[in-house]
C-alpha positions as CSV (number, residue, x, y, z in Angstrom):
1,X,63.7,-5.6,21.3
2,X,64.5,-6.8,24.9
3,X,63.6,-10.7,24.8
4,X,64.6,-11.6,28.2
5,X,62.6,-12.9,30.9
6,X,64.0,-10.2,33.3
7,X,60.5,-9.0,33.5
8,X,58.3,-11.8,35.0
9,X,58.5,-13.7,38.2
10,X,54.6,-13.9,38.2
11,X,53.9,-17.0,40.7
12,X,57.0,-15.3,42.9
13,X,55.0,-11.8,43.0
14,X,51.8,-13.6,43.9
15,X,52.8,-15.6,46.6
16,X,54.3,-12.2,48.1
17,X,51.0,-9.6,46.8
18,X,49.5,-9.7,50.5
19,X,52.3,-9.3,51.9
20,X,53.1,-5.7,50.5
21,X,49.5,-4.8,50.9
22,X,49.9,-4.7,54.3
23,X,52.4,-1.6,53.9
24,X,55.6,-3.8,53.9
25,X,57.0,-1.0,51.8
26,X,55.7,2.4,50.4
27,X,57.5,4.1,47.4
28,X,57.9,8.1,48.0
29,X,57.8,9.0,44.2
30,X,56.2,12.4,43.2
31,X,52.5,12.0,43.0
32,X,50.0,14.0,41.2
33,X,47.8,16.1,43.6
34,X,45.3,18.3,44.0
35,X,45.5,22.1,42.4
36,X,48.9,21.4,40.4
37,X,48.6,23.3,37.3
38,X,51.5,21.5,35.8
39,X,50.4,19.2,32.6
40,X,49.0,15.8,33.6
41,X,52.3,13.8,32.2
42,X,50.5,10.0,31.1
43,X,52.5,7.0,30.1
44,X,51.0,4.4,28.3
45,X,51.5,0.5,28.3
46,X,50.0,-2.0,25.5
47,X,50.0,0.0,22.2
48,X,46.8,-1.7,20.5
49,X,44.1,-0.5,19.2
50,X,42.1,0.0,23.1
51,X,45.4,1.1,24.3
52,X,45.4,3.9,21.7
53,X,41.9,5.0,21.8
54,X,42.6,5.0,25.8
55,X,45.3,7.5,25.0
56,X,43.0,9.8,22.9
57,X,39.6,9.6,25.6
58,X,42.3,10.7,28.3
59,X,43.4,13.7,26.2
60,X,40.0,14.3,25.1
61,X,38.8,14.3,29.0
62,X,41.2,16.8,29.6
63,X,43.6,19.4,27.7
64,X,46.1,19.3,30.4
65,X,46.9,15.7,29.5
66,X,50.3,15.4,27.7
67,X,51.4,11.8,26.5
68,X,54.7,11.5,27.5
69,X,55.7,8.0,27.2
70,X,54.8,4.8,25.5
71,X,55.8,0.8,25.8
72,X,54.8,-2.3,24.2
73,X,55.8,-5.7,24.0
74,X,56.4,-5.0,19.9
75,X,57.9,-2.3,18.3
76,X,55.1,-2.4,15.7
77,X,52.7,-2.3,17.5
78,X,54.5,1.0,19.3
79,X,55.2,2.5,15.7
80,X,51.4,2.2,14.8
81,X,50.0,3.8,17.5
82,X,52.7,6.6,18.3
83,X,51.6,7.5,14.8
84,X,48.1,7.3,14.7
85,X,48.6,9.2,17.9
86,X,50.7,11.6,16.4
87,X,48.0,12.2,14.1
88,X,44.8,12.8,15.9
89,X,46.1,14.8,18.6
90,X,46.9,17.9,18.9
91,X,51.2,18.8,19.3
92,X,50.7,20.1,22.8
93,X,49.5,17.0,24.0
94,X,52.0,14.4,22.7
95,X,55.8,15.1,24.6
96,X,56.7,10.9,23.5
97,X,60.3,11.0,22.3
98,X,62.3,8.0,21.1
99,X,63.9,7.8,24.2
100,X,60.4,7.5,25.7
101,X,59.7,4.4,23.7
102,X,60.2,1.2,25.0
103,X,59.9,-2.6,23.7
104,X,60.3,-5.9,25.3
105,X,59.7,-7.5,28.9
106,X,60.5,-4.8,30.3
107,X,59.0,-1.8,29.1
108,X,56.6,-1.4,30.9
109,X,59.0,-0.9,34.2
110,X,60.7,1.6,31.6
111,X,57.4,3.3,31.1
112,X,56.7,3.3,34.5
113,X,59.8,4.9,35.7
114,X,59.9,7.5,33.3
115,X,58.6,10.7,35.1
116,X,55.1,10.4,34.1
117,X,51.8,11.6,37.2
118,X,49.5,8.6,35.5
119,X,49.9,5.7,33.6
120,X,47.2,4.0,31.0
121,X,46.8,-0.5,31.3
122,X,46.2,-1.7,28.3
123,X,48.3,-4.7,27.5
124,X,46.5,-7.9,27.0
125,X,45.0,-9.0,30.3
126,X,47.0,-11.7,31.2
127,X,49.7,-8.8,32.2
128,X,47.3,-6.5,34.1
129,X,48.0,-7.9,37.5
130,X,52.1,-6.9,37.5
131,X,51.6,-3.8,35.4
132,X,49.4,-2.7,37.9
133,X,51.4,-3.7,40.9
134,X,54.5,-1.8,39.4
135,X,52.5,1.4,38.7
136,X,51.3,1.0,42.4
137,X,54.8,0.7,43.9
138,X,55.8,3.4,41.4
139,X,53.4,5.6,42.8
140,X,51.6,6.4,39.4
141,X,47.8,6.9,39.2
142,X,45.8,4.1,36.9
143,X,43.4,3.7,34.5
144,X,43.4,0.3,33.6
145,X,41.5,-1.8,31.1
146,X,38.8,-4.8,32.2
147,X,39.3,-7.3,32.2
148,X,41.8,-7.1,35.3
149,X,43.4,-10.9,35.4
150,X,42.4,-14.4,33.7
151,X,42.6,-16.4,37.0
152,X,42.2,-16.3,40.8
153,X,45.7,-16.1,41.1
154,X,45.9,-12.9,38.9
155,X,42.5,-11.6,41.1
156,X,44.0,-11.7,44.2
157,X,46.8,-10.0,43.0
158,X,44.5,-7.1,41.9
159,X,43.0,-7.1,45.5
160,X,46.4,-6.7,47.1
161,X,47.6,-3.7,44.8
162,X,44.3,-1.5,45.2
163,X,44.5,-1.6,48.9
164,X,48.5,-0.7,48.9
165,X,46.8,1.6,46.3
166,X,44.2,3.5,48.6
167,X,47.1,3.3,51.8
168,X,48.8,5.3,49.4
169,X,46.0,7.7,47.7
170,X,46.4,6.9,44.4
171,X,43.7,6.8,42.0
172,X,42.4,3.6,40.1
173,X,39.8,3.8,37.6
174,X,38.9,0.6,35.0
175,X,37.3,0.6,31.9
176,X,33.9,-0.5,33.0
177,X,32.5,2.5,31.6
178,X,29.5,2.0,32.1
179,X,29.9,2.9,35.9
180,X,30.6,6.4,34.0
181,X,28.0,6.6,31.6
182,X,25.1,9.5,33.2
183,X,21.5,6.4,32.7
184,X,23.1,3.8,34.1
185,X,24.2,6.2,36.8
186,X,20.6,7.0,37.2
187,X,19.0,3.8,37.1
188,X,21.4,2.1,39.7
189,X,20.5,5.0,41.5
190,X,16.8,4.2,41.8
191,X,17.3,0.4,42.0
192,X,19.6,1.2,45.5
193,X,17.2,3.5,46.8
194,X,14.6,0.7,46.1
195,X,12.2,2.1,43.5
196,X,12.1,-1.8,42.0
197,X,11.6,-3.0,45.2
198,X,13.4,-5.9,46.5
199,X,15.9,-7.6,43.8
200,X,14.8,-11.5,42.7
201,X,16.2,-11.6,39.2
202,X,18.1,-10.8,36.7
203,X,19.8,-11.1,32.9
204,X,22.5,-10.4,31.2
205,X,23.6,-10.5,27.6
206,X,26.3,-10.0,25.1
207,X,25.1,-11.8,21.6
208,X,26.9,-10.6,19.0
209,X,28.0,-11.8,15.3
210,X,31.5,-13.0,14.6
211,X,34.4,-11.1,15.7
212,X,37.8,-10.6,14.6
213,X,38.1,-13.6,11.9
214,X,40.4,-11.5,9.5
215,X,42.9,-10.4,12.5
216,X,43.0,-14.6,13.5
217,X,43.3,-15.4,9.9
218,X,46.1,-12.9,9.3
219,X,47.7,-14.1,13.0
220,X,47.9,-17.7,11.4
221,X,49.3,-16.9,8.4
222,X,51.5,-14.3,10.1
223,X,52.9,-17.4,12.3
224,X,54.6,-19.2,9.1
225,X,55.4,-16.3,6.7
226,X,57.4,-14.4,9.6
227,X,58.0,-17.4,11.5
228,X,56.9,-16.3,14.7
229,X,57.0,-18.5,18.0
230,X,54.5,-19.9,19.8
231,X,54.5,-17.6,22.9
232,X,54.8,-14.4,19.9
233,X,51.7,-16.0,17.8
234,X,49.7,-16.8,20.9
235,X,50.1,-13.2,22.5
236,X,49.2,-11.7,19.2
237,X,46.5,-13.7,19.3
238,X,45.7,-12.9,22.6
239,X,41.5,-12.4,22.0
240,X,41.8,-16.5,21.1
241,X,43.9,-17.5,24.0
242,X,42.5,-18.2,27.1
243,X,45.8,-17.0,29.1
244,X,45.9,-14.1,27.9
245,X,42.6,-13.2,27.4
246,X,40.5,-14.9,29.6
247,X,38.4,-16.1,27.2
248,X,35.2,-13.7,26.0
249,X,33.3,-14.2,29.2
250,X,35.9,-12.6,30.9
251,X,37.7,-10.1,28.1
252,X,34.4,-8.4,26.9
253,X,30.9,-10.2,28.6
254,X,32.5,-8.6,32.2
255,X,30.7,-5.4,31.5
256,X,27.6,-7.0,31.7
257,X,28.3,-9.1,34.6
258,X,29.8,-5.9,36.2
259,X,26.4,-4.0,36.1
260,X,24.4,-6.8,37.8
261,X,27.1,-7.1,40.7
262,X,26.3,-3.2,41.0
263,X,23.0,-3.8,40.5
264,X,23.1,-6.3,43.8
265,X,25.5,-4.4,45.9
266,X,27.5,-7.4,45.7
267,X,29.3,-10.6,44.1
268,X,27.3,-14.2,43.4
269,X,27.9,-16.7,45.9
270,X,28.1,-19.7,43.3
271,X,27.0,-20.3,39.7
272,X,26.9,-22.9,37.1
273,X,27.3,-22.9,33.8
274,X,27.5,-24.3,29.8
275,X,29.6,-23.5,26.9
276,X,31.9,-24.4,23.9
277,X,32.3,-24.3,20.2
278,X,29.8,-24.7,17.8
279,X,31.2,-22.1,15.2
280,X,35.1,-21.1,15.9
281,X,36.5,-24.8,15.9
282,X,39.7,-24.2,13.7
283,X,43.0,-23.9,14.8
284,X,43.3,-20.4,14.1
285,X,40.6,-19.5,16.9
286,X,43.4,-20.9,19.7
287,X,41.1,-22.1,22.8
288,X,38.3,-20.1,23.8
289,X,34.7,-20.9,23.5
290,X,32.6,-19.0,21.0
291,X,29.5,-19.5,23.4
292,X,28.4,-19.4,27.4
293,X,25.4,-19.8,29.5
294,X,25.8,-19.4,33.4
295,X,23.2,-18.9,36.3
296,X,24.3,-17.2,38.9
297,X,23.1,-16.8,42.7
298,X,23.3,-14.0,44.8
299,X,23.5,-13.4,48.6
300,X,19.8,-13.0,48.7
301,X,18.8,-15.7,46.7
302,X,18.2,-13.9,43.4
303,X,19.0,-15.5,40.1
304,X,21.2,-13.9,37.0
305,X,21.0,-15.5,34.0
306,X,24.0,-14.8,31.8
307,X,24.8,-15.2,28.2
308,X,27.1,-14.2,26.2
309,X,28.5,-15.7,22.0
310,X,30.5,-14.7,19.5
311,X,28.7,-16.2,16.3
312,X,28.5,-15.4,12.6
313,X,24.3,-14.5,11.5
314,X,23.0,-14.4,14.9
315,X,20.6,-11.6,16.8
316,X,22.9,-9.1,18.6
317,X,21.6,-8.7,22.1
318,X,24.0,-6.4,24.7
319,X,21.8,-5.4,27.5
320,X,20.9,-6.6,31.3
321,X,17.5,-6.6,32.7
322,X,16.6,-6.6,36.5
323,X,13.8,-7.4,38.0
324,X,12.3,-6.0,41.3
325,X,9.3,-6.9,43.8
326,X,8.0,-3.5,42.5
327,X,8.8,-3.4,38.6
328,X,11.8,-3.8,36.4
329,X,14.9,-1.8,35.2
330,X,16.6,-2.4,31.6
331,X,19.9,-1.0,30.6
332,X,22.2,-1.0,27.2
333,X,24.6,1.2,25.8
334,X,22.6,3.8,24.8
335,X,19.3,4.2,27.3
336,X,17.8,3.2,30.5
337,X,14.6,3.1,31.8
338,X,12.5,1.5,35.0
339,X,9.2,0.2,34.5
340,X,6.5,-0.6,37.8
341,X,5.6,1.5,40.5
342,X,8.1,4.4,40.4
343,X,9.0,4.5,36.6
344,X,11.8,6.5,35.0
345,X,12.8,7.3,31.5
346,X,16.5,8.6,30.3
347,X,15.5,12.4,29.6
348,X,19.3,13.0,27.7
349,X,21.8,11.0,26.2
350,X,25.4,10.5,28.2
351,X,27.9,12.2,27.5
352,X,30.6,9.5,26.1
353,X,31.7,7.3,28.8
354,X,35.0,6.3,27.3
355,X,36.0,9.9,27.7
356,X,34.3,10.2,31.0
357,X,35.5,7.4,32.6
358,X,38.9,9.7,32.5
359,X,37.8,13.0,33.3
360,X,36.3,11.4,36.9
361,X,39.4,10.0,37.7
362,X,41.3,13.1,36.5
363,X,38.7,15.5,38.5
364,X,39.3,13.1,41.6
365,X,42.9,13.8,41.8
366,X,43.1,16.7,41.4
367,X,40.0,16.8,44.4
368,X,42.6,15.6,46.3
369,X,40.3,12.5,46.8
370,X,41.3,9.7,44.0
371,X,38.9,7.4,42.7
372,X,39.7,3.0,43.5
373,X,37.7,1.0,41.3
374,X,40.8,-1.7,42.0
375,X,38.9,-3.9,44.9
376,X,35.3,-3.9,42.1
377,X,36.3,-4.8,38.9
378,X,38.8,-7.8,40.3
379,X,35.5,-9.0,42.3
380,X,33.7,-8.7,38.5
381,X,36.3,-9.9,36.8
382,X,36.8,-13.0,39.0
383,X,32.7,-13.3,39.0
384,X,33.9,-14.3,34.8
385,X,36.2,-16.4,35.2
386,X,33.6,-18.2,38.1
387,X,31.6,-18.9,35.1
388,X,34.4,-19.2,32.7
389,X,35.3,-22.3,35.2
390,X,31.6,-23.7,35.8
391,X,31.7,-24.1,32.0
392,X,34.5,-25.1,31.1
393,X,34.5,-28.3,33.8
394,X,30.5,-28.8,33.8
395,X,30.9,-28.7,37.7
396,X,28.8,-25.6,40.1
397,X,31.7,-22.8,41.4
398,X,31.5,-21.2,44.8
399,X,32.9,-17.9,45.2
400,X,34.1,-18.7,48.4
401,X,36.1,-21.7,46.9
402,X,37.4,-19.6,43.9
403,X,39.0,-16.9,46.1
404,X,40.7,-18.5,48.6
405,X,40.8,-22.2,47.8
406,X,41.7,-22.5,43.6
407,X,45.2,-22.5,42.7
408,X,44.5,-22.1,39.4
409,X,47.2,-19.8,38.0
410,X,47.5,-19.7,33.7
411,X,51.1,-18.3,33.9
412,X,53.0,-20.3,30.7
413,X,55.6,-22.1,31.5
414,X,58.4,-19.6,30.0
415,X,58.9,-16.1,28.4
416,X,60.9,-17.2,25.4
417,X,60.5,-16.9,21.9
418,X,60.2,-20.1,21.5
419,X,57.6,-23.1,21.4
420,X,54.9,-23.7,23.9
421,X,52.7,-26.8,24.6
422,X,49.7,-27.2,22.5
423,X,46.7,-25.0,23.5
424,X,44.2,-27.4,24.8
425,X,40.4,-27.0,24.7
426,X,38.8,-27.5,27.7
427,X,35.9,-30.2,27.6
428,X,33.1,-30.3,30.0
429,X,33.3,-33.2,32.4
430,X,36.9,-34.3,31.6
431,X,38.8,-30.6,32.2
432,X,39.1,-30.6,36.0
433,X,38.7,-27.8,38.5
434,X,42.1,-26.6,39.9
């Protein structure tokens, strides 16, 4: 395994993101386009378990996909999912040799120059921002898993690649899948052509019970009895690490929050929020809350209430509501319906929108017209981390502010195997906006 820092100038990349947006360069790679019959060659980056299911929806969406090349930061991680891989799809569609296999730093530059038409994101999220600016200066097609940064320095970064990205017509799609999935379709739909009337509310929920205890558990234990590092134990316990992850606001309550900026046509202007740990106070749980609560406002003055936990014998709640002048529209995984003056039911289910979520980005290509979901999902993502902030300080976040005035940037201090500081816990009213 490649341990060298040859892979990440992070801070040095940022401060030059704009910069190449503006066309300071464009990379004249081949590019998949419209009415090739050749196989859809996909490389994928970040081995996990999303990472792998990634790879199967994309060959599910469509059987001209072949899997052609694979890189993670650990080889075993790689090794599990080239053969679960191996196992649930067909021959045709897997072409990974060993040669095609790469570990380390750097492998996802090896991935990505490999001769591959799109490449899959799915490395923790921390690494999203300079995985995705390779594949755009590599001139690969994305899919890329939400979140899409932890901080407004990764955001920006985002913002920078998808424009270079539509200069140069290549597709990004995220895995907000829910933009893909046939009721919410429908229901946004209605709510923009104003069958609820005029927005003034909203909610937004993920409640769930506990979540990955046994893989923290195991991650602990893991950390003495093969005497892994700080910066290895931390990234494989990337869900508990707030640079990495982002904390669960951002990592997994950004679907929500991603439907009501659709809902709204738009981002909040400013929010404020609570949160910390009531339930997941060991060590082993690193340094993200297990519990948030933000209100956000929106250009027109309508309210979202947001809340989203991760706590052992509690009511599961994933849904958001919105509410209208002229009735209400409600929305979860599996229906949709309006209620009020022009109301609407989900006649079918939707197809599923893991594996649809590829197939419209696939269809757009080869259209000739690629999808960019790049410019939305940073502006959701960063509308997490605006509450992620509000709670973790105890202080009201503008959005204006947050974009262009935080310099908050959760890049570690190295890429070493070797020790880190201490993962601190940020406390309302002492942890200062940056």
């Amino acid at each position: 395994m490649n341990t060298e820092n040859s892979g990440y100038s992070r801070r040095d990349f940022i401060r030059t993101a704009s910069v190449v947006a503006m066309g300071s360069y464009l990379y004249g790679g081949d590019v998949l386009h419209a009415g090739e019959k050749d196989p859809i060659r996909v490389g994928l980056i970040g081995c996990g378990g999303r990472g792998t299911g990634a790879a199967v929806d994309c060959v599910t969406a469509s059987s001209d996909v072949v899997i052609t090349a694979m890189g993670d930061l650990f080889s075993d991680c790689l090794d599990a999912s080239l053969k679960s891989l191996k196992e649930r799809l067909p021959a045709r569609n897997m072409a990974v040799t060993a040669e095609r296999c790469f570990t380390g730093w750097d492998a996802y530059k090896n991935v990505m120059a490999c001769d591959i038409d799109l490449v899959i994101l799915a490395a923790p999220p921390f690494f999203r921002p300079q995985h995705l600016a390779e594949a755009v200066r590599a001139g690969r097609h994305v899919f890329m898993e939400k979140p899409v940064a932890v901080d407004p320095a990764g955001v920006r970064s985002v913002i920078a690649s998808a424009a270079l990205a539509k200069q140069k017509s290549l597709g990004i799609v995220a895995g907000t899948q829910r933009r893909h999935q046939t009721h919410y379709v429908e229901v946004m739909k209605r709510i923009h052509r104003g069958d609820i009337g005029e927005i003034v509310a909203g909610q937004c929920y993920w409640d769930m019970g506990e979540l990955w205890l046994d893989r923290a558990a195991q991650n602990w234990a893991n950390r003495s009895a093969k005497n892994w590092s700080d910066m290895e134990w931390q990234i494989r316990n990337w869900l508990f690490t707030v640079w990495c992850s982002g904390d669960h606001i951002v990592e997994q309550h950004v679907h929500n929050l991603d439907v009501m900026n659709w809902a709204m046509g738009s981002h909040p202007v400013k929010c404020v929020g609570v949160g910390g740990r009531a339930a997941r106070t060991d060590r082993i749980f690193g340094n993200v809350f297990d519990h948030f609560a933000v209100e956000y406002e929106y250009p027109n003055g309508a309210r979202v209430s947001s809340m989203c936990r991760q706590t052992a014998g509690v009511m599961g709640n994933v849904c958001e509501r919105v509410i209208g002048t002229k009735g209400h529209a409600y929305t979860d995984s599996a229906d949709g319906y309006i209620k009020g003056t022009t109301p609407y039911s989900t006649a079918t289910p939707s197809p599923n929108p893991y594996v649809q979520e590829h197939a419209d980005l696939i269809a757009s290509i080869k259209a000739g017209a690629p999808l960019n979901e790049g410019h939305q999902v940073a502006e959701s993502t960063l509308t997490a981390i605006m509450g992620r902030m509000s709670a973790y300080t105890g202080q009201p976040v503008s959005w204006e502010w947050l974009l262009k005035g935080s310099q908050l940037d959760l890049t570690p201090p190295h890429f070493d195997w070797k020790e880190l500081p201490a993962l601190e816990v940020a406390v309302p009213g002492v942890t200062k906006r940056v």
